[in-house]
C-alpha positions in Angstrom: -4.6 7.3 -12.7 -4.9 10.4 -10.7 -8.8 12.2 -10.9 -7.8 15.0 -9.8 -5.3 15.6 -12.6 -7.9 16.4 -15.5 -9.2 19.5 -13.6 -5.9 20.4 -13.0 -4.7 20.0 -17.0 -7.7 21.7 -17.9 -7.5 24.9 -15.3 -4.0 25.0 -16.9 -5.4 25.4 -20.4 -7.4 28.2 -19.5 -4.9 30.4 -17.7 -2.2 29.8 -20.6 -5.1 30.9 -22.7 -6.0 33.7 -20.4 -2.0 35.3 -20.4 -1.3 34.3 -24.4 -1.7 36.2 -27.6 -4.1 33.1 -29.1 -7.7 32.9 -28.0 -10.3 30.4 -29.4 -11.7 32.2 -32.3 -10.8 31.8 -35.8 -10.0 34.9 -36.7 -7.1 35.1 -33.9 -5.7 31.3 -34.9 -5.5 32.3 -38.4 -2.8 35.1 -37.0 -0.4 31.6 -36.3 2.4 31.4 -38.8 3.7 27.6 -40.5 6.8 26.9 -39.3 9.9 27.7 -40.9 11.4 24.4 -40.6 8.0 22.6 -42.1 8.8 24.8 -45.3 12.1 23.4 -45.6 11.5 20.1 -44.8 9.9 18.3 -47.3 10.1 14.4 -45.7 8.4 13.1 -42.3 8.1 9.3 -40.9 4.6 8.6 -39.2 4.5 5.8 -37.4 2.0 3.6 -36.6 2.7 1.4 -34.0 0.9 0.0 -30.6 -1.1 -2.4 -29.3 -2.8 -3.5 -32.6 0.5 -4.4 -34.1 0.7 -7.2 -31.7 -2.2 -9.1 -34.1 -0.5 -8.0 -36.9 -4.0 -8.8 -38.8 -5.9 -6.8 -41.3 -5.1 -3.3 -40.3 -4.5 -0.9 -37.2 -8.7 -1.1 -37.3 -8.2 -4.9 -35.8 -9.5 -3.3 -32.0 -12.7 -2.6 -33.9 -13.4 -5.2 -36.3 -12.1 -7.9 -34.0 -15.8 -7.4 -32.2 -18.2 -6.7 -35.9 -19.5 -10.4 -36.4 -19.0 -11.3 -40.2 -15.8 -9.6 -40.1 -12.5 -11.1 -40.8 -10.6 -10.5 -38.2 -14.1 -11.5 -35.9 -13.1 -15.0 -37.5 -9.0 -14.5 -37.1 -9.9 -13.6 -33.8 -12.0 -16.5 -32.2 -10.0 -19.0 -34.5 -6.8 -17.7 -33.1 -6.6 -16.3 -29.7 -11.0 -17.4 -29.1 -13.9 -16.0 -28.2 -14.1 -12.3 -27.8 -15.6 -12.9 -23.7 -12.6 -14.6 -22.7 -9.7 -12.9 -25.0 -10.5 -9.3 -25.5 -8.4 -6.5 -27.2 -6.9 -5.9 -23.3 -5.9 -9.3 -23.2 -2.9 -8.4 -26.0 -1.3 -5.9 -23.6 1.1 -8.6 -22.2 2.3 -9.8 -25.7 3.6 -6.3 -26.4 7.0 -6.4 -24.9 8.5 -4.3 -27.4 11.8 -5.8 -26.9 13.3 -5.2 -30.0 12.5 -1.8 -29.8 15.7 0.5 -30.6 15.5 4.3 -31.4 18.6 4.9 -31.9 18.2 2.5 -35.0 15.1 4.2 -36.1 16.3 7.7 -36.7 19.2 6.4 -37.7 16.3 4.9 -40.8 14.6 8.1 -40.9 17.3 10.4 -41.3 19.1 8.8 -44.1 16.0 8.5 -46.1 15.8 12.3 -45.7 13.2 12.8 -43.0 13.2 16.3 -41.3 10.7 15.5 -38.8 8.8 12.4 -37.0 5.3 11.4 -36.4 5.1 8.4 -33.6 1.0 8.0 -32.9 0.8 8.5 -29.4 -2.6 7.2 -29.2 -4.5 5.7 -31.4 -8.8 5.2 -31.4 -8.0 2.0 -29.7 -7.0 3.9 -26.2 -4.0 2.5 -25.4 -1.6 5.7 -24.8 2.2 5.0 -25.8 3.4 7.3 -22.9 3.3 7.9 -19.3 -0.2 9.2 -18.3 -1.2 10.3 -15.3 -5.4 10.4 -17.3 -5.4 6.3 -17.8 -3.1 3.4 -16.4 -3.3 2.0 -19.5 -0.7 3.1 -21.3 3.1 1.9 -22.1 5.0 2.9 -19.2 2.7 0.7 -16.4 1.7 -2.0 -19.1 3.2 -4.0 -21.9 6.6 -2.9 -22.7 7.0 -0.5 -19.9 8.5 2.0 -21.6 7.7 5.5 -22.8 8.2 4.9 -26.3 6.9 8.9 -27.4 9.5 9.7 -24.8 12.2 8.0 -26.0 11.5 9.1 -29.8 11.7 12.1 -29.0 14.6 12.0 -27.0 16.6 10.2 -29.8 15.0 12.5 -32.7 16.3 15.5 -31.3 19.7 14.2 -30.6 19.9 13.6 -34.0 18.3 17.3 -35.2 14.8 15.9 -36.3 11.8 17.8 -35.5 9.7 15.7 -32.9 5.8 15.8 -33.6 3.0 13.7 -32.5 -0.7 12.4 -33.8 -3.5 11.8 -31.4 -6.5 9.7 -32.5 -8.6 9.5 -29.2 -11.4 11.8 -30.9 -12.9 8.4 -32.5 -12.5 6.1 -29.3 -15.7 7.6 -28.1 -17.3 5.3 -30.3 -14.5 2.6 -31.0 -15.0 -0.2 -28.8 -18.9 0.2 -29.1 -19.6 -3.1 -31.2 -18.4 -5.3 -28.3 -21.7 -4.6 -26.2 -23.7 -5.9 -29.2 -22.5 -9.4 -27.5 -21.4 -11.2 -25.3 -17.5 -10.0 -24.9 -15.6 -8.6 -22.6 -17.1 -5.3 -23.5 -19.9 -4.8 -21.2 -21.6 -1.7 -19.0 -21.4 -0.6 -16.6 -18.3 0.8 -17.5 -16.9 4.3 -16.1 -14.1 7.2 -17.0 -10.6 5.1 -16.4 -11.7 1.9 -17.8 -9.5 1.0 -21.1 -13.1 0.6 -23.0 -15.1 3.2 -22.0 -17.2 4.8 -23.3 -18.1 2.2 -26.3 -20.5 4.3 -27.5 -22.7 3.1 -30.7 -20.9 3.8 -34.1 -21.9 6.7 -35.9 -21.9 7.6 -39.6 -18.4 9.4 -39.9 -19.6 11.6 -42.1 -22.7 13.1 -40.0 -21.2 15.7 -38.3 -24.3 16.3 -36.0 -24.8 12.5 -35.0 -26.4 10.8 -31.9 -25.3 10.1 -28.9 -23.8 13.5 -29.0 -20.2 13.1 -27.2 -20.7 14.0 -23.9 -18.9 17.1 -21.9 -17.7 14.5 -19.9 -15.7 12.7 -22.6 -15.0 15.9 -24.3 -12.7 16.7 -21.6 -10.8 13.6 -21.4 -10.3 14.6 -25.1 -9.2 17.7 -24.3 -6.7 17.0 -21.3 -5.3 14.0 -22.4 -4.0 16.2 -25.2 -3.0 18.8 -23.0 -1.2 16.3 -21.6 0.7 15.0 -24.2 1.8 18.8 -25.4 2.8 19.7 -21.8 5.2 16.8 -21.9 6.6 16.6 -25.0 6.2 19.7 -26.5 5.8 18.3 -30.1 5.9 21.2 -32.9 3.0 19.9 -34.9 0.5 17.8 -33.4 -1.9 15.9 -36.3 -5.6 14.6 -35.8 -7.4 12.3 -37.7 -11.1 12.9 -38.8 -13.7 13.3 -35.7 -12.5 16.5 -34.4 -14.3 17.8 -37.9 -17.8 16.5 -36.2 -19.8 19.4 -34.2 -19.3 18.6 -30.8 -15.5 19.0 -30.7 -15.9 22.7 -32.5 -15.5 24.6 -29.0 -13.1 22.3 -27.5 -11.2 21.8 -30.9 -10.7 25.6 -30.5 -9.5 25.9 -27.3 -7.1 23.2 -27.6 -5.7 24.9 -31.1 -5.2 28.4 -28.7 -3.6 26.3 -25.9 -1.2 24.3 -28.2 -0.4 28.2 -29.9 0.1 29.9 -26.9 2.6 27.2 -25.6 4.6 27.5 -29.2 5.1 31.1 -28.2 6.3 30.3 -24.7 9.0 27.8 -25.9 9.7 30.4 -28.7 8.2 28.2 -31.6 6.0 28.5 -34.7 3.4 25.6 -34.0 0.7 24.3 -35.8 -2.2 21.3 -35.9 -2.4 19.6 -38.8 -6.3 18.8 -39.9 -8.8 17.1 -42.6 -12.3 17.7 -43.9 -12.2 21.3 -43.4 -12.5 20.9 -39.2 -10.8 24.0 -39.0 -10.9 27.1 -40.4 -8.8 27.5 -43.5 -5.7 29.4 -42.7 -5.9 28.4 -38.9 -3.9 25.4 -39.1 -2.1 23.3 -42.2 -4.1 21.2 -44.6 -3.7 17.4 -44.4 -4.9 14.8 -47.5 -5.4 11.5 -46.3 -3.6 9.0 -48.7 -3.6 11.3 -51.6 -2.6 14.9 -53.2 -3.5 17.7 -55.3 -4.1 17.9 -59.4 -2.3 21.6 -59.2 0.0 23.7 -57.2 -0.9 25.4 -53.9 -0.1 28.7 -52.6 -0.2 27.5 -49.1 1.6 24.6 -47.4 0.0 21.7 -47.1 0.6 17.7 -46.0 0.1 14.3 -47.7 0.4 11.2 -45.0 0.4 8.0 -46.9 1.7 4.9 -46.1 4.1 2.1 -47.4 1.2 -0.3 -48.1 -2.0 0.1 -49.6 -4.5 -1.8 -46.8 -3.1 -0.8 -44.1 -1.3 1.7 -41.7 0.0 -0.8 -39.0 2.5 -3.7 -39.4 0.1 -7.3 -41.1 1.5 -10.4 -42.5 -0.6 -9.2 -45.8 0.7 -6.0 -46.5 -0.2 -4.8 -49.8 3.5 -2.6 -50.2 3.8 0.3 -52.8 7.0 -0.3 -54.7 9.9 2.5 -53.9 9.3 3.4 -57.4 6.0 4.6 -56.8 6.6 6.4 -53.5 9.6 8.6 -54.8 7.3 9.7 -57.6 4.0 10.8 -54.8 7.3 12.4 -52.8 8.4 14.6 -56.0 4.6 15.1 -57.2 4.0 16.8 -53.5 6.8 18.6 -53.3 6.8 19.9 -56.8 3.2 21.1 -55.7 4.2 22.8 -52.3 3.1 20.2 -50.3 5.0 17.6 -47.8 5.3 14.0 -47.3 4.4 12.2 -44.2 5.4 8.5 -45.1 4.0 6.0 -42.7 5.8 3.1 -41.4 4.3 0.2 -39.4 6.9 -1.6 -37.2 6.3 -5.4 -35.6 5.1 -5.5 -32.0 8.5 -6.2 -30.7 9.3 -2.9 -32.2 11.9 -3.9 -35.0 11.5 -2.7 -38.5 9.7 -5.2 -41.4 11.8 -5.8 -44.0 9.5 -4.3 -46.8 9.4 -1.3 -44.5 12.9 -1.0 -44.3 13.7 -1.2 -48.8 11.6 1.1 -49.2 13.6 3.4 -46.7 16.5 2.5 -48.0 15.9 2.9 -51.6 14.5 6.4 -51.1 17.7 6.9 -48.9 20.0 6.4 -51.8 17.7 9.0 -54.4 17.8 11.4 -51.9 21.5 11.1 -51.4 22.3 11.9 -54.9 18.7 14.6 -55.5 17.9 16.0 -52.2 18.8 19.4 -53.4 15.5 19.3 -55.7 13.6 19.1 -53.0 14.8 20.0 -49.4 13.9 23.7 -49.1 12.4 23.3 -52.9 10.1 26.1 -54.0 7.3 25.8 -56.4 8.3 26.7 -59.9 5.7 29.1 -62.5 4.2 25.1 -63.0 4.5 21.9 -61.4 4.3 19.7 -64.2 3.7 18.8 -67.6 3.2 15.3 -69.3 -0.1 12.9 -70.6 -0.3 11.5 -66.9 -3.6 13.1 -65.3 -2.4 13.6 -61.9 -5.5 11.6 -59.5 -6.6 13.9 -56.8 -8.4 14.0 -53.4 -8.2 11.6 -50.5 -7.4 8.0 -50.6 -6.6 8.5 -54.3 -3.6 6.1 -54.1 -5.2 3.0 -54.0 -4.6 2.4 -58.1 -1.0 3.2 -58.7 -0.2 6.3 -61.3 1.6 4.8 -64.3 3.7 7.5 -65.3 5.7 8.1 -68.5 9.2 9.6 -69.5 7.1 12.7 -70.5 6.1 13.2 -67.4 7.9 15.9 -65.1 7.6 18.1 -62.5 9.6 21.2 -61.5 11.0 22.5 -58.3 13.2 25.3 -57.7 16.1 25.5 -55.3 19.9 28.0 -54.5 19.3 29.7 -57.7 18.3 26.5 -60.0 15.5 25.0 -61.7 15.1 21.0 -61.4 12.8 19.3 -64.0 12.1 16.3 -62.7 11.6 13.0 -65.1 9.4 10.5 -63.6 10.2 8.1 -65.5 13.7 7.6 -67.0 13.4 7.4 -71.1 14.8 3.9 -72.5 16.5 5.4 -75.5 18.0 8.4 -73.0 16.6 11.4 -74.9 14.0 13.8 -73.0 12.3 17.1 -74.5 11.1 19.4 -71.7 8.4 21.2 -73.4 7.9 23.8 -71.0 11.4 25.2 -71.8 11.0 25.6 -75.4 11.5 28.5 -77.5 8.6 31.0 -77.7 7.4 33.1 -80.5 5.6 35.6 -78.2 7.5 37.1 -75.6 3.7 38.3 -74.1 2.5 34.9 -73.1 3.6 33.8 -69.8 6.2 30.9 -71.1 9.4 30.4 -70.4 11.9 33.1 -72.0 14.8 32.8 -70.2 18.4 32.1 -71.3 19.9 28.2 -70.4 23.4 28.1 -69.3 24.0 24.3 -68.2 22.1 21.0 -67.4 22.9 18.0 -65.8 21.3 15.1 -64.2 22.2 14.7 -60.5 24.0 11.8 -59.8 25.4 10.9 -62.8 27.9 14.0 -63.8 28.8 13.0 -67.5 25.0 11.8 -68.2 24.6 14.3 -70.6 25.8 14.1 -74.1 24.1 16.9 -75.4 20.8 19.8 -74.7 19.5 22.1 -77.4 16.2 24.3 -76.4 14.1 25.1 -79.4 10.7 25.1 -80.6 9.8 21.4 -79.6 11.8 22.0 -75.7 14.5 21.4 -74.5 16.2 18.7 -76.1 18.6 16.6 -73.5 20.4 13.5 -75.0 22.0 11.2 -72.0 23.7 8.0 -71.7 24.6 5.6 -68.5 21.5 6.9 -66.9 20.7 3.2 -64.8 18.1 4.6 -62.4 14.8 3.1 -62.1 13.8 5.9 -60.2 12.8 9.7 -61.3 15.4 11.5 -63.4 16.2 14.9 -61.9 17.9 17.4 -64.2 19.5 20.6 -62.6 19.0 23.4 -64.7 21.0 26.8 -65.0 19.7 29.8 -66.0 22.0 32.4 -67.2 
């Protein structure tokens, strides 16, 4: 750890401030565009991985809850590893050797299930950073697997022509670690700037966004140079933040940091943007993330889900509640078809390789995209998204109760010059009527009038038997259709 590094992070943020086009006011941030690429790319990997994949219990929550008595993983904790005073969350650092940890066979993952860009966490609210750091010694490259594993992402995602971004969750570790002072644990004041637990404040309510203890200037520019830090080194095009930044105390920091990060994207020549929740900053400033869940309609703007594989958790357990594939492919077409973007999370082991649900569900969306990628990668919205009985759920954490949809359901996208209606459900007796498509008796309501040249179903080039558009839709009677996945049918208009 170096002290005098902060001032010297921080004296940087002000001059690149001071000589850039981006000050800390809304109404100059809003001037930053989305980037070109994020438009085209519809697919990123998050990844959740670090020190609390090393219990692999519960969820990536496990620093916290390991210390809230009447919690399970209090219990797994003291029954496993014993009692919190003499095996603390620090104590796991040595058991993360990473040593299946391979890159190379990562992206490899990634790119063939279609993912544009990547999302390693490069520190999450339990403090332990998974680079180099000259802010805190506790981080990858002097502990555990002693290795900069952000660094060596990024390294291998660019090689293969992914866009490298990065997540920071240190907003929340001001008040993480705080319910190991309520006892006797290894958590204990005094306790200064440096140490791995500090500050452990009390535990707010997350959603007061005035709460008490107020974070402290002090902590507030830890926040803001340790992410300084991380955007000097690795220059990540979008950089994502969970929740706290929303509460009060971050607002002038929040803003300075946003200018900084702009400012830089224009000195490497890049669009760059921060991706937020819960309306922390202004609308049009940055891009709208949704936490485990989408929208009912269409947006004009860009926007990101991040969900992950498994219900309960973002982090690799040995009780993963997994989504099927099924279901995934159909949140991937129901975001994209409402110009939005999927940031799928993956939770690797702590030695780094790949679980094996993770890993189907990669796969599986690997092989759809081979055969449909051209309904979504640099898809546009269509005049609607959808149509079918299926009431699309909306808001955050909205995925917890999967979506049963029907053969009735669809959603449209269009790409080079075609529309895609996408079935997200395949019909068992192969006939589908797109009722958006039918005939209309009034050429003055805004329906579909256009002429249809050709359909076909991607992936299957003599699926169709037949199409007729008329009153009801458009008629399309297939055969050899074996997908259990969405149907996508490639439209032509004359």
């Amino acid at each position: 750890m170096n002290p005098s590094r902060e001032k010297e992070l921080l004296d940087i943020v002000e001059q690149v401030i001071a000589k850039g086009p981006f000050k800390p006011t809304w109404e100059s941030l809003m001037e930053a565009n989305v980037p070109a690429w994020f438009k085209k790319q519809k697919l990123g990997i998050f990844v959740h991985w670090g020190l609390y994949s090393v219990p692999a219990n519960s969820n990536e929550w496990y620093s916290r809850n390991m210390y809230i008595k009447g919690m399970p993983a209090f219990e797994h904790h003291v029954k496993t590893y014993g009692e919190q005073k003499d095996f603390g969350y620090k104590d796991f650092i040595p058991m993360f050797t990473a040593k299946k940890f391979n890159p190379e066979e990562w992206i490899d993952l990634f790119k063939a299930a279609g993912a544009g860009y990547i999302f390693p966490v490069a520190e999450h609210h339990d403090g332990f950073q998974m680079y180099g750091s000259e802010l805190s010694d506790w981080n990858a490259v002097n502990m555990g697997p002693k290795r900069d594993i952000i660094g060596e992402l990024k390294n291998e995602a660019e090689k293969q022509e992914l866009v490298f971004c990065t997540s920071t969750h240190r907003a929340e570790h001001w008040f993480f670690m705080g319910h190991g002072k309520e006892f006797d644990s290894d958590i204990k004041d005094p306790m200064k700037k440096g140490d791995f637990y500090w500050p452990a404040m009390p535990e707010p309510d997350n959603q007061d966004l005035f709460s008490k203890p107020y974070p402290t200037e002090e902590y507030l520019n830890d926040w803001l140079a340790r992410t300084a830090e991380i955007i000097l080194k690795y220059k990540p095009k979008l950089l994502y933040f969970d929740w706290w930044i929303q509460h009060q105390a971050f607002k002038p920091y929040l803003k300075k940091l946003a200018a900084f990060y702009y400012n830089c994207g224009k000195e490497w020549g890049e669009d760059v943007r921060i991706c937020y929740k819960h309306d922390a900053m202004m609308f049009g400033s940055g891009i709208v993330e949704v936490e485990r869940g989408g929208f009912a309609e269409a947006k004009s703007y860009n926007w990101q889900t991040d969900t992950a594989v498994a219900r309960n958790s973002w982090c690799y357990t040995d009780t993963l509640d997994y989504k099927s594939s099924y279901e995934i492919i159909c949140t991937f077409v129901d975001v994209v078809s409402k110009n939005g973007n999927l940031l799928l999370n993956i939770g690797p082991k702590g030695d780094g390789s790949i679980p094996e649900g993770d890993r189907k569900i990669l796969e599986d969306l690997a092989a759809w995209m081979a055969a449909n990628s051209e309904a979504i990668i640099g898809a546009g919205v269509w005049r609607k998204s959808q149509e079918g009985p299926t009431k699309t759920n909306e808001g955050q954490f909205s995925d917890q109760k999967e979506q049963l949809y029907t053969s009735e359901d669809y959603r449209f996208t269009v790409n080079n010059g075609h529309l895609y209606a996408i079935a997200l459900k395949n019909s068992e007796n192969g006939k589908f009527v797109i009722k958006a498509l039918a005939n209309s008796k009034d050429q003055n309501v805004p329906e579909f009038h256009g002429i249809i040249e050709n359909v076909g179903v991607l992936g299957f080039d003599k699926a169709v038997k037949s199409w007729e558009k008329n009153e009801e839709g458009l008629c399309v009677e297939t055969e050899g259709i074996t997908s259990d996945f969405p149907v996508v049918f490639k439209i032509t208009i004359e």
